[in-house]
BAFI-761564 format. One record per residue: residue in one letter; x, y, z of N, C-alpha, C in turn. Coordinates in Angstrom, 2 decimals, decimal comma. Example, Ala and Ser with C-alpha at 12.3 -4.5 7.8 and 13.67 -1.06 7.14 Angstrom:
REM residues 2
<node code="A" n_u="13,19" n_v="-5,69" n_w="7,80" ca_u="12,30" ca_v="-4,50" ca_w="7,80" c_u="13,20" c_v="-3,30" c_w="7,80"/>
<node code="S" n_u="12,85" n_v="-2,25" n_w="7,08" ca_u="13,67" ca_v="-1,06" ca_w="7,14" c_u="12,90" c_v="0,03" c_w="7,87"/>
REM end
This chain:
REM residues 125
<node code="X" n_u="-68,13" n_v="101,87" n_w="-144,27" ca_u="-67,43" ca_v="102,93" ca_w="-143,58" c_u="-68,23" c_v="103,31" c_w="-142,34"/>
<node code="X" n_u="-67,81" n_v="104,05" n_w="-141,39" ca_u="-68,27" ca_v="104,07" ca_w="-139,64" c_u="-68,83" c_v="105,18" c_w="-140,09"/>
<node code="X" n_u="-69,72" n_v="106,01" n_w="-139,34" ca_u="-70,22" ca_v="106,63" ca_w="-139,51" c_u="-69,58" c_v="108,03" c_w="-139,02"/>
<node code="X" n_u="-69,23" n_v="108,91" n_w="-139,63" ca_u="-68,66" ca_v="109,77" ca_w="-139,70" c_u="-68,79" c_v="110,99" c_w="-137,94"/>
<node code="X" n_u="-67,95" n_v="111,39" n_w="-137,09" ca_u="-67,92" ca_v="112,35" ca_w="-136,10" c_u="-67,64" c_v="113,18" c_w="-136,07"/>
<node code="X" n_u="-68,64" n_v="114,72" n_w="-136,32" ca_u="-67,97" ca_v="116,39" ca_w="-136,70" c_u="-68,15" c_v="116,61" c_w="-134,72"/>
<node code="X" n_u="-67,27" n_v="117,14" n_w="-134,56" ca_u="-67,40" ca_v="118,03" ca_w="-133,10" c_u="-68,15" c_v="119,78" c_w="-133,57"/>
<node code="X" n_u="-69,20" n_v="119,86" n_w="-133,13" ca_u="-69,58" ca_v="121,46" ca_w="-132,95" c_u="-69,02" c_v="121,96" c_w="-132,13"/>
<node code="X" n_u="-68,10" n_v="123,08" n_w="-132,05" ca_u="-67,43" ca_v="124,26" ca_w="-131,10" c_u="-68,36" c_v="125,24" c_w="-131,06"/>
<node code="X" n_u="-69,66" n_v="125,82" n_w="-130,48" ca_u="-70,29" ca_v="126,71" ca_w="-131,02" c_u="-70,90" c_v="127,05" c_w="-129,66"/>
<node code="X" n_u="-70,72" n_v="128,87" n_w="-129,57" ca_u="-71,43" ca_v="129,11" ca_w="-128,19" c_u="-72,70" c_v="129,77" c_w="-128,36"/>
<node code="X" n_u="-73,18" n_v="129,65" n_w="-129,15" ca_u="-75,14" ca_v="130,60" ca_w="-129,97" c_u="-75,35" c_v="129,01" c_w="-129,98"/>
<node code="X" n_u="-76,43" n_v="128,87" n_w="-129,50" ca_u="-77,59" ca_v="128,38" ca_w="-128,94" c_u="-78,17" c_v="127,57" c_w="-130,85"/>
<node code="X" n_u="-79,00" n_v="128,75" n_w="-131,21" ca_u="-79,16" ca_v="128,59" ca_w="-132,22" c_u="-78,59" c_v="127,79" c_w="-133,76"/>
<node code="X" n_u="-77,47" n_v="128,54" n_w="-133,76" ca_u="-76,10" ca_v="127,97" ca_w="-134,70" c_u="-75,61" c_v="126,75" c_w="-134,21"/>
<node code="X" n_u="-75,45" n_v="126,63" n_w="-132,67" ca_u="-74,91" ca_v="125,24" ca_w="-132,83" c_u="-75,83" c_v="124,11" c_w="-133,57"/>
<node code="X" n_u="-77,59" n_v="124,33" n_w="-132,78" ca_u="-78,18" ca_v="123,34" ca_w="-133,14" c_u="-79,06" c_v="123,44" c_w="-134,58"/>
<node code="X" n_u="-78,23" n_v="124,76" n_w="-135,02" ca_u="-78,67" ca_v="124,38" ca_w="-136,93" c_u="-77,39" c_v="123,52" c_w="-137,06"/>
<node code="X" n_u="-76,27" n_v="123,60" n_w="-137,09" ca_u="-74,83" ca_v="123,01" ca_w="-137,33" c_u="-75,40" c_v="121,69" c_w="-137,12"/>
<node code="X" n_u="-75,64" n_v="121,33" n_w="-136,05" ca_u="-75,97" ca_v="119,75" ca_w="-135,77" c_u="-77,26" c_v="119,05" c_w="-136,02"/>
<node code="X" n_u="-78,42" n_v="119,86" n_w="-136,71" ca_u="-79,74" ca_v="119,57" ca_w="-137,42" c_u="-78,80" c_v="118,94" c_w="-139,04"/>
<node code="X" n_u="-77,84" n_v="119,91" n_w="-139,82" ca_u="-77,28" ca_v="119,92" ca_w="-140,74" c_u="-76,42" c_v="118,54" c_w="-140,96"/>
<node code="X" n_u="-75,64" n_v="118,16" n_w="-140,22" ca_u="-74,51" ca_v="117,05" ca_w="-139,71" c_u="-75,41" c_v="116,24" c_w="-140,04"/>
<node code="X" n_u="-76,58" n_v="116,17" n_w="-139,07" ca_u="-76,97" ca_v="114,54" ca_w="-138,58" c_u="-78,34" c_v="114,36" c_w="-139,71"/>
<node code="X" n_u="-78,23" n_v="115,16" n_w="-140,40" ca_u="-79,84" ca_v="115,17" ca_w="-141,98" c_u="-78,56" c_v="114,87" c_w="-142,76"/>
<node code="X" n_u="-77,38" n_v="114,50" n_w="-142,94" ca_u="-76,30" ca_v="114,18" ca_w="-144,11" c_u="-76,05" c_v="113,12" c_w="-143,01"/>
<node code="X" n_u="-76,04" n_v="112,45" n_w="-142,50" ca_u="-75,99" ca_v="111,01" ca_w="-141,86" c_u="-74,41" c_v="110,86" c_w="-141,22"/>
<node code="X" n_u="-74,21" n_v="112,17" n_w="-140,31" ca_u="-73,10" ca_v="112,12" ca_w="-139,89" c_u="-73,40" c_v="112,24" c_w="-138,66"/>
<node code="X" n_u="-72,38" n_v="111,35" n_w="-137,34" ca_u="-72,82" ca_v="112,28" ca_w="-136,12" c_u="-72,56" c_v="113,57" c_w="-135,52"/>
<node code="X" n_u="-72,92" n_v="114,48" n_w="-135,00" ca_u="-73,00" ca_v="115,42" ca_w="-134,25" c_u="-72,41" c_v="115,38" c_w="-132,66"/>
<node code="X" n_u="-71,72" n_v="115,50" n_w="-132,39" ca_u="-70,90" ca_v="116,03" ca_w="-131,05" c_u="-71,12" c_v="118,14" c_w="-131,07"/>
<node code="X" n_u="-71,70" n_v="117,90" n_w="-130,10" ca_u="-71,84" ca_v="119,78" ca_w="-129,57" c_u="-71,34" c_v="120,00" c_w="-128,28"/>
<node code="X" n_u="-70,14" n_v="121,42" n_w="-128,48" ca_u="-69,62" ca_v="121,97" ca_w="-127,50" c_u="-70,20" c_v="123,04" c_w="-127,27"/>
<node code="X" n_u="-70,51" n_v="123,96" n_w="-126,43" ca_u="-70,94" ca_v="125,59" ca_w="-125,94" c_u="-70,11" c_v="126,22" c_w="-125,42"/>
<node code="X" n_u="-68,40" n_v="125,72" n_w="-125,46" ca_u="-67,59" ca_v="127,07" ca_w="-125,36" c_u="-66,20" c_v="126,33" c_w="-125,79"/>
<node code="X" n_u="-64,96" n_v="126,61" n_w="-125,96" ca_u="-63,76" ca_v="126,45" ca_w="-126,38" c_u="-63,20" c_v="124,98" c_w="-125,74"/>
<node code="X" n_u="-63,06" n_v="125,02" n_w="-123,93" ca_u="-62,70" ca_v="124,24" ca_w="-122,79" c_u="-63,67" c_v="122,89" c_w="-123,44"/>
<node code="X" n_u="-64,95" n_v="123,16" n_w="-123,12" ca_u="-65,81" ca_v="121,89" ca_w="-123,25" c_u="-65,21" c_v="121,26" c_w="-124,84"/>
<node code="X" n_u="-65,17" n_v="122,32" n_w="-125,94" ca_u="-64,83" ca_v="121,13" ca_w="-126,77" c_u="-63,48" c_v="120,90" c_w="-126,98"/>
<node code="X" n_u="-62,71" n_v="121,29" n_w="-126,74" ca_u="-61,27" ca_v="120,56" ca_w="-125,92" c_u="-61,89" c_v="119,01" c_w="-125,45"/>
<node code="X" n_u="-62,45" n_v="119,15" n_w="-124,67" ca_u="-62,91" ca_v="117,75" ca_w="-123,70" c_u="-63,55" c_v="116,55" c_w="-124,37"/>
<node code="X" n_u="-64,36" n_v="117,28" n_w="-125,17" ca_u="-65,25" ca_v="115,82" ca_w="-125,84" c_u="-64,65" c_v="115,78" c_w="-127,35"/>
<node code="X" n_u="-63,42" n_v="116,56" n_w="-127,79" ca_u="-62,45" ca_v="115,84" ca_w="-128,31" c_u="-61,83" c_v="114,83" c_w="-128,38"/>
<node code="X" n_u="-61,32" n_v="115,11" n_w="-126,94" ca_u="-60,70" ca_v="113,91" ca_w="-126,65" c_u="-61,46" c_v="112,77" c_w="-126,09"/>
<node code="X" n_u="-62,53" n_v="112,77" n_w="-125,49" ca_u="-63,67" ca_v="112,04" ca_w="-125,55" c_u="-63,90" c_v="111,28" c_w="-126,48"/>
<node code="X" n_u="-64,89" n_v="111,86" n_w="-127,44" ca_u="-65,24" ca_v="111,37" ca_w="-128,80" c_u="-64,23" c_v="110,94" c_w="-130,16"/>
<node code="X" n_u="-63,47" n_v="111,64" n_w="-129,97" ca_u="-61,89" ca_v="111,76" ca_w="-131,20" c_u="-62,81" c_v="111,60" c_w="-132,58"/>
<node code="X" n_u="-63,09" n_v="113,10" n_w="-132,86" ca_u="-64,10" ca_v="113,77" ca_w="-134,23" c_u="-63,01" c_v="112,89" c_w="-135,16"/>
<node code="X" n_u="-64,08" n_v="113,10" n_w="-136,35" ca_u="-63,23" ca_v="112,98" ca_w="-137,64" c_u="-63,21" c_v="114,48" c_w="-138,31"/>
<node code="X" n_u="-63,71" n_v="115,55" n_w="-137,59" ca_u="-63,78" ca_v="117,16" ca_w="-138,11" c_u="-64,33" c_v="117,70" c_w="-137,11"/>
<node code="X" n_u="-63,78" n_v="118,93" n_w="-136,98" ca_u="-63,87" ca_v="119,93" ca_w="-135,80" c_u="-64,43" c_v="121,42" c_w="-136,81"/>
<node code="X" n_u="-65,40" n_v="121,79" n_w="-136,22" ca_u="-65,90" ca_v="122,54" ca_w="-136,68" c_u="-66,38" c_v="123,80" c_w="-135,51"/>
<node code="X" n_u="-65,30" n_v="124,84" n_w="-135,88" ca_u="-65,02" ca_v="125,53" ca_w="-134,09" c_u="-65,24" c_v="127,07" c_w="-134,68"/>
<node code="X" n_u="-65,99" n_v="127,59" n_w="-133,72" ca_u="-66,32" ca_v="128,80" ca_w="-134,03" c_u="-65,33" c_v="129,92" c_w="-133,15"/>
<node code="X" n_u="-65,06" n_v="131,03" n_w="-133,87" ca_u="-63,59" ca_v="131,70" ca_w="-132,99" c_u="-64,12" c_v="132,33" c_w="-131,90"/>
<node code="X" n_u="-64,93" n_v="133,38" n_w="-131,66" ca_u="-65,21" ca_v="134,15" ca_w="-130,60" c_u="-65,98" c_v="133,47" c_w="-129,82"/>
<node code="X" n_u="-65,54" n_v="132,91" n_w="-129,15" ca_u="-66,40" ca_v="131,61" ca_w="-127,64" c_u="-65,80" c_v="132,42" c_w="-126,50"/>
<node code="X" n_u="-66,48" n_v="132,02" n_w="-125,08" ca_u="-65,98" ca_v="132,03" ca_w="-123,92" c_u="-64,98" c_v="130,95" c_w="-123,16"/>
<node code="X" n_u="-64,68" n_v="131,43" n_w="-122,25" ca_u="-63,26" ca_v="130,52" ca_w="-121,57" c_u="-62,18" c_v="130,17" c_w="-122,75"/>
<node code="X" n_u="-62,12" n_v="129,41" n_w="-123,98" ca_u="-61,49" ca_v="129,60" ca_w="-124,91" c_u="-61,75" c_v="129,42" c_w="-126,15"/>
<node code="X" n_u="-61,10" n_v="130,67" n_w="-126,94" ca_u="-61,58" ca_v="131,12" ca_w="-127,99" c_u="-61,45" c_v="130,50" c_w="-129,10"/>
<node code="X" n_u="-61,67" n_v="130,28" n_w="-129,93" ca_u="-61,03" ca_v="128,98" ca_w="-131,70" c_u="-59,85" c_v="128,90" c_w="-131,68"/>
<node code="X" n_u="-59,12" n_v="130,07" n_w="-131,66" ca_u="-57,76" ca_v="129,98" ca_w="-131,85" c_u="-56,87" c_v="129,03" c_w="-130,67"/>
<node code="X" n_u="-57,15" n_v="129,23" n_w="-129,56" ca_u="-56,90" ca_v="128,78" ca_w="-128,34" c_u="-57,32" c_v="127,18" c_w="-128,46"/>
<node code="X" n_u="-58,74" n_v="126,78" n_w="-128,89" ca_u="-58,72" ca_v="125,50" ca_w="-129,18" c_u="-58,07" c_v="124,75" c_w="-130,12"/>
<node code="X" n_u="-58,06" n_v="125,68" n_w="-131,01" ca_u="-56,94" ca_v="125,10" ca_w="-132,25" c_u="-55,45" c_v="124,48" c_w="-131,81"/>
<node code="X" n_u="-54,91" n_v="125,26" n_w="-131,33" ca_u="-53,38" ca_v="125,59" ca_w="-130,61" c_u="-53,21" c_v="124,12" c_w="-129,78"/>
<node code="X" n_u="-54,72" n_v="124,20" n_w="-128,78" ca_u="-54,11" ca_v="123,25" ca_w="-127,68" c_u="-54,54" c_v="121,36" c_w="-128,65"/>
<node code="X" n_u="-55,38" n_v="121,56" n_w="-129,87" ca_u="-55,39" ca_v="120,40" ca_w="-130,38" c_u="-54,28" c_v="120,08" c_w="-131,08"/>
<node code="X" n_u="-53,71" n_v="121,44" n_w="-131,35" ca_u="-52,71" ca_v="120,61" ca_w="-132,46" c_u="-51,59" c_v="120,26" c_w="-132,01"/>
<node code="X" n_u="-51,24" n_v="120,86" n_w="-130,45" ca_u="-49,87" ca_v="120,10" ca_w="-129,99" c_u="-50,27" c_v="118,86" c_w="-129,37"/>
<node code="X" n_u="-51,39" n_v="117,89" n_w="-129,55" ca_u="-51,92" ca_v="116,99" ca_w="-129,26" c_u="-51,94" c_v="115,85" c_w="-130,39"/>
<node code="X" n_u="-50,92" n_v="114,95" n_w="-130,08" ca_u="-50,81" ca_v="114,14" ca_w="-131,59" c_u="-51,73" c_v="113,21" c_w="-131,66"/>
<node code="X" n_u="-52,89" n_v="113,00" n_w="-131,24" ca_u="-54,57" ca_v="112,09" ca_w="-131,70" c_u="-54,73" c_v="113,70" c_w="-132,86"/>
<node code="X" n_u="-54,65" n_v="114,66" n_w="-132,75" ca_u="-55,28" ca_v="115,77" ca_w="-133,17" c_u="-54,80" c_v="116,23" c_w="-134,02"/>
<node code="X" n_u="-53,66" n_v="115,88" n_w="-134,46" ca_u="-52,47" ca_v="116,73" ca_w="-135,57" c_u="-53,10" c_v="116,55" c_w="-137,00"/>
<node code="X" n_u="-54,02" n_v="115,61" n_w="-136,96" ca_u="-54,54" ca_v="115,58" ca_w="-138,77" c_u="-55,56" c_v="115,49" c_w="-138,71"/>
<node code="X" n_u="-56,37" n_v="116,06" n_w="-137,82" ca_u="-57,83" ca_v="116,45" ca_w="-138,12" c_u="-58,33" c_v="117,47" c_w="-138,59"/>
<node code="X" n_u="-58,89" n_v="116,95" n_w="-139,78" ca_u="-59,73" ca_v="118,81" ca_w="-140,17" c_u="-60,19" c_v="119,79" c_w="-139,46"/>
<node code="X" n_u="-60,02" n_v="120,72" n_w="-139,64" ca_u="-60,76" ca_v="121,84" ca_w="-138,12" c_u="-61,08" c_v="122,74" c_w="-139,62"/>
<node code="X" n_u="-62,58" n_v="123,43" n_w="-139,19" ca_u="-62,90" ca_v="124,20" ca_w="-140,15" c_u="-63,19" c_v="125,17" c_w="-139,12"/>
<node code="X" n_u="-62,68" n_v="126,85" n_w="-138,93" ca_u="-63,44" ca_v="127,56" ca_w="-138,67" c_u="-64,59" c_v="128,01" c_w="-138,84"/>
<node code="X" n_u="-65,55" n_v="128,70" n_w="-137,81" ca_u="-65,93" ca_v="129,14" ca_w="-138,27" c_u="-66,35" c_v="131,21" c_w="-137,76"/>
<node code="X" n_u="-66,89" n_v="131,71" n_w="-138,63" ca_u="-66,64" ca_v="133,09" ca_w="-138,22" c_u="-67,40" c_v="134,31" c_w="-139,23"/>
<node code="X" n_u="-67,89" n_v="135,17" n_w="-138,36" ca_u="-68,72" ca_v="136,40" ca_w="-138,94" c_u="-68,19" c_v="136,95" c_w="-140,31"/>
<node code="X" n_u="-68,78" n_v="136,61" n_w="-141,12" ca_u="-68,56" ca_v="137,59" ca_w="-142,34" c_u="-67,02" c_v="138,56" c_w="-142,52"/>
<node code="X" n_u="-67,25" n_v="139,77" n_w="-141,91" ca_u="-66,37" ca_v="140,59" ca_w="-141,22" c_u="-65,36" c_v="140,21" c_w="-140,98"/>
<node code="X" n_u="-65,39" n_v="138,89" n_w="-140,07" ca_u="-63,74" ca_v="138,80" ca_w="-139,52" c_u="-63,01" c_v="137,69" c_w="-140,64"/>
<node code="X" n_u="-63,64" n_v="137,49" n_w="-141,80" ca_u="-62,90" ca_v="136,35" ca_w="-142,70" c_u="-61,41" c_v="137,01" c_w="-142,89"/>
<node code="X" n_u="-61,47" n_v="137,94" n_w="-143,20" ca_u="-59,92" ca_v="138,11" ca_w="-143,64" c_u="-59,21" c_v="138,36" c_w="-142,84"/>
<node code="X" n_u="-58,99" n_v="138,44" n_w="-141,19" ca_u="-58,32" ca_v="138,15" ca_w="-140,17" c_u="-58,25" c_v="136,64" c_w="-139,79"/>
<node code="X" n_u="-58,96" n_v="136,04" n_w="-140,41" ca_u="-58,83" ca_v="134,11" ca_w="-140,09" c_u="-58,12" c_v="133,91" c_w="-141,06"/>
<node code="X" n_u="-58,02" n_v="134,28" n_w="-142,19" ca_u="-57,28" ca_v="134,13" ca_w="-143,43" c_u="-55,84" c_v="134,05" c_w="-142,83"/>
<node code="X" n_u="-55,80" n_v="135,02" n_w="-142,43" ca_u="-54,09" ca_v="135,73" ca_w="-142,43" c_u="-53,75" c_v="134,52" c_w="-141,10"/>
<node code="X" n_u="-54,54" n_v="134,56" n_w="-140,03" ca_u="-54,16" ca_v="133,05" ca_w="-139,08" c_u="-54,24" c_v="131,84" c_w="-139,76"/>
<node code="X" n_u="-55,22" n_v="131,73" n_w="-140,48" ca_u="-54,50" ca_v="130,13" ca_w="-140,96" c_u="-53,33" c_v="130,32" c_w="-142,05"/>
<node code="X" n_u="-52,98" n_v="131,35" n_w="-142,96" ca_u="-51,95" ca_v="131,75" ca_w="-143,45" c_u="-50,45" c_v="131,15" c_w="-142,60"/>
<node code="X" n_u="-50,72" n_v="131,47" n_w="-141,57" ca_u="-49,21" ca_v="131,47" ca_w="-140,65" c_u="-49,21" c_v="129,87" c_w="-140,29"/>
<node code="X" n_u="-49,87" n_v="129,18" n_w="-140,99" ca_u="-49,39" ca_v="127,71" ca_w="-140,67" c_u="-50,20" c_v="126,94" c_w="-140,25"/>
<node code="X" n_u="-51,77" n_v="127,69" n_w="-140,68" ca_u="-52,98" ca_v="126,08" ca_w="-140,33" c_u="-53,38" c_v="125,41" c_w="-141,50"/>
<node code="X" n_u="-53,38" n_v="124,31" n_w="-141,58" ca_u="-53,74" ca_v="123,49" ca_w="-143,10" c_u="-54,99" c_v="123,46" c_w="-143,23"/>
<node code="X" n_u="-56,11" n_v="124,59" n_w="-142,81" ca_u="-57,41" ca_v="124,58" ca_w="-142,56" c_u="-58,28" c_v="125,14" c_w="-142,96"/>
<node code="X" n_u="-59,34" n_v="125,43" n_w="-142,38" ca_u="-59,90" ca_v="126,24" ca_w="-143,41" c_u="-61,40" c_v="127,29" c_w="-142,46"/>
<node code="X" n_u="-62,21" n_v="127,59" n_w="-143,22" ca_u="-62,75" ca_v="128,80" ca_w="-143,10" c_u="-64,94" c_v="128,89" c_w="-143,65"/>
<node code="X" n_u="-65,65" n_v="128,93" n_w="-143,02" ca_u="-66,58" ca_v="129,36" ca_w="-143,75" c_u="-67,19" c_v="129,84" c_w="-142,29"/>
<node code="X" n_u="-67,92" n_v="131,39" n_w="-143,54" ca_u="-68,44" ca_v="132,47" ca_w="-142,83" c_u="-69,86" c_v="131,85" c_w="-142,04"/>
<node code="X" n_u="-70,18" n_v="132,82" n_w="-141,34" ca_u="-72,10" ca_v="132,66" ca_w="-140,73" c_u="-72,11" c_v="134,28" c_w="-141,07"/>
<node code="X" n_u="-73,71" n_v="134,11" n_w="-141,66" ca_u="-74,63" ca_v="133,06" ca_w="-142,08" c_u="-74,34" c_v="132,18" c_w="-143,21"/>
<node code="X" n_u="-73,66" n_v="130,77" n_w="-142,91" ca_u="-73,68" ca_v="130,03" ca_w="-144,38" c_u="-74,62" c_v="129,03" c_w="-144,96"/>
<node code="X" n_u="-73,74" n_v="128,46" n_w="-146,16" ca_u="-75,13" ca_v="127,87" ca_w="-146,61" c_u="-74,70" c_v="126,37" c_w="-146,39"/>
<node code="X" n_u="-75,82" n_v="125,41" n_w="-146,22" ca_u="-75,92" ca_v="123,76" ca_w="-146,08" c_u="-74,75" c_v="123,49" c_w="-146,92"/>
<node code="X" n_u="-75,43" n_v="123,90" n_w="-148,33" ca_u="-74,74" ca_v="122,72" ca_w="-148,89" c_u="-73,02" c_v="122,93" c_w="-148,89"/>
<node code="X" n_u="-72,82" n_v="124,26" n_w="-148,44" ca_u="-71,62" ca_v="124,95" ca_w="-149,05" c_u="-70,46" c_v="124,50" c_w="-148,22"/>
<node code="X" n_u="-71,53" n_v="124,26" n_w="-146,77" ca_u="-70,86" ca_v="123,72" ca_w="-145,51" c_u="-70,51" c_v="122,05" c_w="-145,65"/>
<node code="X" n_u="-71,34" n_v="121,15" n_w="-146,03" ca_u="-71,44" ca_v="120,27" ca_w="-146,55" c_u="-70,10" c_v="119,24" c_w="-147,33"/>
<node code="X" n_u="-70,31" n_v="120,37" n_w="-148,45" ca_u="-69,26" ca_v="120,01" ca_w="-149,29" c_u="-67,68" c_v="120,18" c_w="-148,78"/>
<node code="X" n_u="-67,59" n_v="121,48" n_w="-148,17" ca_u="-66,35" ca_v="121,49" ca_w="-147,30" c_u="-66,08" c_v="120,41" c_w="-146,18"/>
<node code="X" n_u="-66,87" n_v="119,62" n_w="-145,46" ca_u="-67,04" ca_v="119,03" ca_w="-144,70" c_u="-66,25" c_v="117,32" c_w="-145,41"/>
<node code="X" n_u="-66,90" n_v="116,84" n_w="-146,59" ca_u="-67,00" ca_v="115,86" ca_w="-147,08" c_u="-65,71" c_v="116,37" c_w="-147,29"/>
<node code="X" n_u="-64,98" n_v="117,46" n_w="-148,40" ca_u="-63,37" ca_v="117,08" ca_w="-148,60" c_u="-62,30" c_v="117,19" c_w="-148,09"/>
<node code="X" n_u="-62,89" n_v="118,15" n_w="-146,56" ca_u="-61,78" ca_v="117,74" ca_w="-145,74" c_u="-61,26" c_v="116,45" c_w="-145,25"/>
<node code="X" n_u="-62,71" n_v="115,66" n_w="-144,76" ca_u="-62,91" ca_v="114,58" ca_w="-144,57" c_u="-61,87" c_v="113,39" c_w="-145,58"/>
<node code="X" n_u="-62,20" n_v="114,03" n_w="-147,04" ca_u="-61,65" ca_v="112,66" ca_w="-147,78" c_u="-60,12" c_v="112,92" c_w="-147,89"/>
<node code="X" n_u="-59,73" n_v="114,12" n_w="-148,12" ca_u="-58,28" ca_v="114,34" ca_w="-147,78" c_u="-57,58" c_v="114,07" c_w="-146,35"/>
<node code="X" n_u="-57,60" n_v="113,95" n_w="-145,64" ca_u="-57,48" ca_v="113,98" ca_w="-143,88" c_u="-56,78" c_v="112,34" c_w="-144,33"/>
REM end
């Protein structure tokens, strides 16, 4: 099997490059964006096997990246996992409620927890 491509959506400095320390120590590659637009771009660039997009970015926000991948048919069955502050989980809830087949984990999370979500989106997809 090829070696697996998560896209990071992530505008903290920090978080992105734990996200992509995490990815690439589980023998996956790492693609990193620093705001909404850019990972739009190396989407379509790279064409992830999982998008892993954080909501509150600059120029555009998760939701906004979400939207413009999914009327994009390379993009229509790729996992996209949010991601998002503690706090705002149950407002992502109720958006992927209205019709995203997707999913959700908070910051600060944990490896493995991220991990495992990662691998079954992956094997379902």
């Amino acid at each position: 099997m090829s070696q697996l491509k998560v896209l990071i959506i992530e505008d903290t400095q920090g978080i992105r490059e734990a996200l992509s320390d995490i990815v690439t120590f589980e023998g996956m590659q790492a693609i990193t964006a620093n705001n909404g637009q850019e990972g739009v771009d190396k989407a379509k660039e790279h064409m992830p096997n999982l998008i892993l997009c954080d909501i509150m970015m600059p120029i555009k926000d998760g939701y906004q990246v979400f939207e413009e991948l999914r009327h994009d048919n390379e993009f229509k069955n790729t996992p996209f996992i949010f991601l998002t502050a503690k706090s705002d989980i149950d407002n992502v809830r109720q958006q992927l409620a209205l019709g995203a087949d997707d999913d959700i984990i908070a910051k600060p999370f944990n490896s493995d927890s991220l991990i495992g979500l990662i691998k079954e989106k992956v094997q379902t997809s």
